[in-house]
TIKOLKOL-849395 format. One record per residue (C-alpha): residue number from 1; residue in three letters; y, z, x. Coordinates in nm, 3 decimals. Layout:
<pt n="NUM" res="ALA" Y="Y" Z="Z" X="X"/>
...
% end
This chain:
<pt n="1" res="UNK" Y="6.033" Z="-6.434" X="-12.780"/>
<pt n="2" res="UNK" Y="6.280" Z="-6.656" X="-12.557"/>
<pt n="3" res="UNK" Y="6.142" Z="-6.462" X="-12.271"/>
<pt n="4" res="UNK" Y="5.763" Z="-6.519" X="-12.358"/>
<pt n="5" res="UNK" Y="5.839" Z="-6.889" X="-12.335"/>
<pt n="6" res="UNK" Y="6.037" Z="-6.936" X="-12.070"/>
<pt n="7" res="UNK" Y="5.994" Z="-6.617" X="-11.805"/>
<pt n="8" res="UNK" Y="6.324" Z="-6.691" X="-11.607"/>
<pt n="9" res="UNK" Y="6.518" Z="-6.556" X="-11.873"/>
<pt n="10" res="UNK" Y="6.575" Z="-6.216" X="-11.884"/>
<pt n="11" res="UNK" Y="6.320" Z="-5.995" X="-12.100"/>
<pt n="12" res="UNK" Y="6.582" Z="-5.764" X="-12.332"/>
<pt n="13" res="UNK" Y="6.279" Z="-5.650" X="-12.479"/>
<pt n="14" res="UNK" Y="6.196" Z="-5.515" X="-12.152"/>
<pt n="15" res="UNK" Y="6.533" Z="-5.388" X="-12.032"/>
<pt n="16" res="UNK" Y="6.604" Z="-5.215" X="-12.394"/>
<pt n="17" res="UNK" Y="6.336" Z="-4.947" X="-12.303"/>
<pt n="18" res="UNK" Y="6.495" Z="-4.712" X="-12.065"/>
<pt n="19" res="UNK" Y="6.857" Z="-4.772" X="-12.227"/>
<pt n="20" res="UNK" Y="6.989" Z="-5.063" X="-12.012"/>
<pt n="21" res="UNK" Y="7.063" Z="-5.324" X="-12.339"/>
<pt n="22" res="UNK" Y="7.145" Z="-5.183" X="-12.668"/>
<pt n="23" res="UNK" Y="7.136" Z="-5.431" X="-12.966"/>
<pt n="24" res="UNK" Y="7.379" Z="-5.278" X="-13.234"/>
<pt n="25" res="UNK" Y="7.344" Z="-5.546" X="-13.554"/>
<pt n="26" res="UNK" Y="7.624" Z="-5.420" X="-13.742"/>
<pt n="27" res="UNK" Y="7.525" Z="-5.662" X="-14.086"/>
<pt n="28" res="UNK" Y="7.829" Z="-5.756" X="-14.205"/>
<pt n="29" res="UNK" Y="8.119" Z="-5.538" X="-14.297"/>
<pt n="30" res="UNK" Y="8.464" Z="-5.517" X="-14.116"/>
<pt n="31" res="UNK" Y="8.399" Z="-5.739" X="-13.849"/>
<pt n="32" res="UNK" Y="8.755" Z="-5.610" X="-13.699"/>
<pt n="33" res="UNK" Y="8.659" Z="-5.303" X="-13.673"/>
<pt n="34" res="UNK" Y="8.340" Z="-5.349" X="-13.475"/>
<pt n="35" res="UNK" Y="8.541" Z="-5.546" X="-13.216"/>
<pt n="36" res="UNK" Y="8.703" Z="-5.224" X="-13.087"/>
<pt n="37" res="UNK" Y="8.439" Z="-4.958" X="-13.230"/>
<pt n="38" res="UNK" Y="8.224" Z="-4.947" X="-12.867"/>
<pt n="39" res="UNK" Y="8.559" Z="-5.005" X="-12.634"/>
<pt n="40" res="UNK" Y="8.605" Z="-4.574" X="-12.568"/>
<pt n="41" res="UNK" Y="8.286" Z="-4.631" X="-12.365"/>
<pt n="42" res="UNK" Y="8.379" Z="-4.861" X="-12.166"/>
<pt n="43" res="UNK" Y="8.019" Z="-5.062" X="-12.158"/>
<pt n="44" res="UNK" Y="8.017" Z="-5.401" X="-12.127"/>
<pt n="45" res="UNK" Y="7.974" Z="-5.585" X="-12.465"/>
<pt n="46" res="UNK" Y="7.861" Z="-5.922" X="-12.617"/>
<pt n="47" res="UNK" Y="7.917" Z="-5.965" X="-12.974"/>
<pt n="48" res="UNK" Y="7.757" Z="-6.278" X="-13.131"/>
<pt n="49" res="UNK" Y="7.906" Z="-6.350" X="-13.467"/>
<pt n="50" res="UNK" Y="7.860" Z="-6.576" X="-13.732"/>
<pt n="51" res="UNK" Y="8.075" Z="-6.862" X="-13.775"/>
<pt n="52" res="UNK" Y="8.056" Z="-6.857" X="-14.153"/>
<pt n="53" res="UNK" Y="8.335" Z="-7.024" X="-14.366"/>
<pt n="54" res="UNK" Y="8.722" Z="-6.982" X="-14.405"/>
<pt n="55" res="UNK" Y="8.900" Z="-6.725" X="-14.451"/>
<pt n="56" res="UNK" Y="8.620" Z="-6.516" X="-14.274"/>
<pt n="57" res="UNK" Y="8.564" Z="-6.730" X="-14.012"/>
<pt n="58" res="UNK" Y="8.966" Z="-6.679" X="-13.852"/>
<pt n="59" res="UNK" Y="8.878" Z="-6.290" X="-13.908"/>
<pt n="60" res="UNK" Y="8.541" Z="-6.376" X="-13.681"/>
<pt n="61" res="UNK" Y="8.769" Z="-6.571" X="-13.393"/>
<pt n="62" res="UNK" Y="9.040" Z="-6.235" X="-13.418"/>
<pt n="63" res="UNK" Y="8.790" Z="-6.008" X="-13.343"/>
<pt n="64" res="UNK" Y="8.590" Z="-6.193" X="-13.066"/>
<pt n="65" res="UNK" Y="8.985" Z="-6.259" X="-12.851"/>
<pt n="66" res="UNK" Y="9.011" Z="-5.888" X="-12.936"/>
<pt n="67" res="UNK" Y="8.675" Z="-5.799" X="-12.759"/>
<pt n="68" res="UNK" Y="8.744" Z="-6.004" X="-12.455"/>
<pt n="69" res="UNK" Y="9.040" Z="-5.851" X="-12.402"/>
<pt n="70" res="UNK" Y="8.814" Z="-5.502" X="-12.310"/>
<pt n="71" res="UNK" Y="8.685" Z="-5.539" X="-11.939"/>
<pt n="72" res="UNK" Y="8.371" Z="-5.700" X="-11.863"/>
<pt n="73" res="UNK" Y="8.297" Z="-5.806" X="-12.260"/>
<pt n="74" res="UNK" Y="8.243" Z="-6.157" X="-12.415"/>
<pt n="75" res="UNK" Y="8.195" Z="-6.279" X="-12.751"/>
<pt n="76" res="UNK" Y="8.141" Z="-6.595" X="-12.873"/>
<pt n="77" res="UNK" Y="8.119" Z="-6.728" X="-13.289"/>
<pt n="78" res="UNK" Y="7.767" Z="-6.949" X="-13.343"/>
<pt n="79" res="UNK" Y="7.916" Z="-7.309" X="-13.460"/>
<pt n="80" res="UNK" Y="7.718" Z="-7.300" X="-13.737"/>
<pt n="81" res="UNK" Y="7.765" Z="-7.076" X="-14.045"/>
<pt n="82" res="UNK" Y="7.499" Z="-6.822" X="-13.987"/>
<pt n="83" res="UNK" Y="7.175" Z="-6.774" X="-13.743"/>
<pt n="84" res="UNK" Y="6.978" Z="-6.892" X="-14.006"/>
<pt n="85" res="UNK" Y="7.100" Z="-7.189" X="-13.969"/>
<pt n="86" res="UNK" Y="6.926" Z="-7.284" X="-13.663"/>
<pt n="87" res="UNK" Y="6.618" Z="-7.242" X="-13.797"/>
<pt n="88" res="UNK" Y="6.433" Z="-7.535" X="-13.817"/>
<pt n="89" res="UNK" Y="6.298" Z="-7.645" X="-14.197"/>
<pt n="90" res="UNK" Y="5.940" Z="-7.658" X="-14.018"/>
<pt n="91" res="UNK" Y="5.947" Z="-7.302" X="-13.916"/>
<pt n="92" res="UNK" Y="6.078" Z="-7.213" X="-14.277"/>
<pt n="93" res="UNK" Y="5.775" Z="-7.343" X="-14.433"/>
<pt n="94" res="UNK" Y="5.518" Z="-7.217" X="-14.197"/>
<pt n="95" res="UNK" Y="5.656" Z="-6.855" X="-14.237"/>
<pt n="96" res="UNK" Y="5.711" Z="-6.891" X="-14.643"/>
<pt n="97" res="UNK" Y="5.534" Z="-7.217" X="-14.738"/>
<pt n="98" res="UNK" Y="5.828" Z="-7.384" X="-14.877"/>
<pt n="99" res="UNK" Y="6.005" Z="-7.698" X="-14.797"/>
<pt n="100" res="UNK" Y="6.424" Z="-7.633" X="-14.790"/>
<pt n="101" res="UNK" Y="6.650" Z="-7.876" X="-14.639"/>
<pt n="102" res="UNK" Y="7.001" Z="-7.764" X="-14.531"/>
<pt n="103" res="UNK" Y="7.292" Z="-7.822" X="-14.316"/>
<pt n="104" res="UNK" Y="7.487" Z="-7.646" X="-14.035"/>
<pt n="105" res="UNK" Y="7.695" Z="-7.443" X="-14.329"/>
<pt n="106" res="UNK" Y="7.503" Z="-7.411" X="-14.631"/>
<pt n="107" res="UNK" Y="7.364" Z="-7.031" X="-14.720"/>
<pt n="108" res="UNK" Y="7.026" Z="-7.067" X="-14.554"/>
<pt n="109" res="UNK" Y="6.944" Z="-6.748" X="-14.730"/>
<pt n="110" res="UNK" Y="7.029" Z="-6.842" X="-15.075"/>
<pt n="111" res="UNK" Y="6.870" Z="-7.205" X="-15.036"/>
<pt n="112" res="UNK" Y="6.529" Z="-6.977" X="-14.937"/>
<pt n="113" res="UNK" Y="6.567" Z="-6.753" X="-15.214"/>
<pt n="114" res="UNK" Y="6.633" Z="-6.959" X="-15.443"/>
<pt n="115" res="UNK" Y="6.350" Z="-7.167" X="-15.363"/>
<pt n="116" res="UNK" Y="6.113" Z="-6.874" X="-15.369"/>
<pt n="117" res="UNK" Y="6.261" Z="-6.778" X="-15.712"/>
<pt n="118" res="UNK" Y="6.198" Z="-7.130" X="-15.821"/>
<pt n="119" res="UNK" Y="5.808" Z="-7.096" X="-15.747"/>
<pt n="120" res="UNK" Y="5.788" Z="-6.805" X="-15.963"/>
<pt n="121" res="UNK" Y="5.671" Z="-6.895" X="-16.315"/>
<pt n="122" res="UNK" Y="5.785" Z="-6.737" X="-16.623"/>
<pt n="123" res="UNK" Y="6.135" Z="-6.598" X="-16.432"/>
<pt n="124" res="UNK" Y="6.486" Z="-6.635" X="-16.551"/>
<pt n="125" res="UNK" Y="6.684" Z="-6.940" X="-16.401"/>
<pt n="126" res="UNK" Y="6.831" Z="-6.867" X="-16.055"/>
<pt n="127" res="UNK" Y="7.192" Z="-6.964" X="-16.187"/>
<pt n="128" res="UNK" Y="7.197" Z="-6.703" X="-16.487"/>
<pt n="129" res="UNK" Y="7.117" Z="-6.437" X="-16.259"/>
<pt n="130" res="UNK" Y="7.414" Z="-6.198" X="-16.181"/>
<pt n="131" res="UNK" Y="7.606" Z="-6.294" X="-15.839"/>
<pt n="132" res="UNK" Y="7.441" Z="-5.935" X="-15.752"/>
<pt n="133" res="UNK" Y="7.102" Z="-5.992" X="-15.854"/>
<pt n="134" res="UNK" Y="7.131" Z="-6.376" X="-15.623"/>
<pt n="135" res="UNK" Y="7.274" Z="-6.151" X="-15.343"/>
<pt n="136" res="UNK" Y="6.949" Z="-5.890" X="-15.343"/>
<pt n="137" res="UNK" Y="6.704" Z="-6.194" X="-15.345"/>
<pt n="138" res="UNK" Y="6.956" Z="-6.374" X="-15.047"/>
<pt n="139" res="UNK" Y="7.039" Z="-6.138" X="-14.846"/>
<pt n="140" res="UNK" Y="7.219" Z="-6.299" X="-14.534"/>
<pt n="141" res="UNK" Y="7.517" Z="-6.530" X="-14.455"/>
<pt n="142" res="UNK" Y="7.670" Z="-6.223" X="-14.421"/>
<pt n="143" res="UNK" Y="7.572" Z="-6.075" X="-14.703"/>
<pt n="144" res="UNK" Y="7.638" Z="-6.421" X="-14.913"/>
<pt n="145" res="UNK" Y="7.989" Z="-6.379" X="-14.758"/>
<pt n="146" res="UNK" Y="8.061" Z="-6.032" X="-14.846"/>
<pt n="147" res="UNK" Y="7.996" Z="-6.128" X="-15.259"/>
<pt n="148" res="UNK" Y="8.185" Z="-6.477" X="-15.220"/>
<pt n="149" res="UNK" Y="8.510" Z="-6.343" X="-15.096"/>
<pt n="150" res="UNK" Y="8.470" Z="-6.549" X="-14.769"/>
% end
């Protein structure tokens, strides 16, 4: 998308085809152990990770000094809590139809969610679902932080 509006960035779309660029969204999990997973083949990296909140967010800045320490690989933590976040509330309601306002490290994904849970009629209130139930309508923010551990 960057690449359709702006043409002297690179087109990963393009260069993903025959094998040059890999995206590997890894969705949460043991962010530690995806900062050394890929290092036995010695390709270069970039790992993009969410900045989320503390405690998770010192795990997130462990991992990316880990990565950089492998030749040729970077990674860098978004300064806001999750890619969601820099969404803009206009683009929210174009795609959904639903006006959501939020800051740089609120849930983007539960605000959403809850919002489109709210528009159903007849539903039981978002805050007596189960934590589980909220986390299947939200997914995101890293899963809701891994079930609010972080």
């Amino acid at each position: 998308m960057l690449y359709a509006d702006d043409d002297s960035l690179p087109n990963l779309a393009e260069m993903e085809q025959p094998g040059k660029l890999s995206f590997v969204p890894f969705g949460g999990g043991h962010v530690h152990d995806w900062s050394s997973r890929l290092a036995p083949l010695r390709l270069t990296e970039f790992h993009l990770y969410d900045h989320q909140l503390p405690p998770e967010t010192e795990l997130r800045r462990q991992a990316a000094r880990t990565v950089k320490q492998h030749s040729g690989c970077q990674a860098v933590l978004t300064k806001k809590r999750c890619l969601e976040s820099y969404l803009h509330p206009d683009a929210i309601l174009a795609a959904n139809g639903i006006h959501v306002r939020f800051d740089d490290f609120d849930c983007v994904a539960e605000i959403v969610a809850r919002e489109l849970y709210r528009q159903r009629p007849g539903e039981i209130a978002w805050q007596l679902q189960s934590r589980r139930s909220q986390s299947h309508k939200g997914k995101s923010c890293e899963t809701l932080a891994q079930h609010h551990g972080g």
